[in-house]
N, C-alpha and C positions, 0 to 999 in steps of 0.2 A: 504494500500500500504506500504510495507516496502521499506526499503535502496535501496537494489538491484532494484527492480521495478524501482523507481525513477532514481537510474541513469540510470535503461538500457532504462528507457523513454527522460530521458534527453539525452543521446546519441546517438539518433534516431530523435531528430531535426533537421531543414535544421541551416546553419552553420551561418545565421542571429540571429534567437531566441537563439541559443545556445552561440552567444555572448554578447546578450541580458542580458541572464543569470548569465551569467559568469560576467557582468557588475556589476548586482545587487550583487550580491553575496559579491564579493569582496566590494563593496560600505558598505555592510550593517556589514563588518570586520570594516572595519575603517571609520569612519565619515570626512566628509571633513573639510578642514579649519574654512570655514563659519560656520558648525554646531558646531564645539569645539568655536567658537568664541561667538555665540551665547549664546550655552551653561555656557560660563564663564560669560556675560554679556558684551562683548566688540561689537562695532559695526566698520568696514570697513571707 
């Protein structure tokens, strides 16, 4: 499957999973607080 495949398959989800997607996506760009926290060795 290339690029195009993929998005024109992600583009073609009902409008739940594609923000599903669009969740992870973005998540997996930047880490959240807790995980840079984590990561440094600080706890909450």
């Amino acid at each position: 499957m290339d690029t195009n495949e993929f998005i024109s398959m992600a583009e073609s989800l009902p409008m739940d999973l594609k923000t599903n997607l669009i969740d992870r996506l973005l998540n997996s760009l930047q880490p959240s607080r807790s995980e840079i926290d984590a990561f440094m060795g600080k706890r909450s």
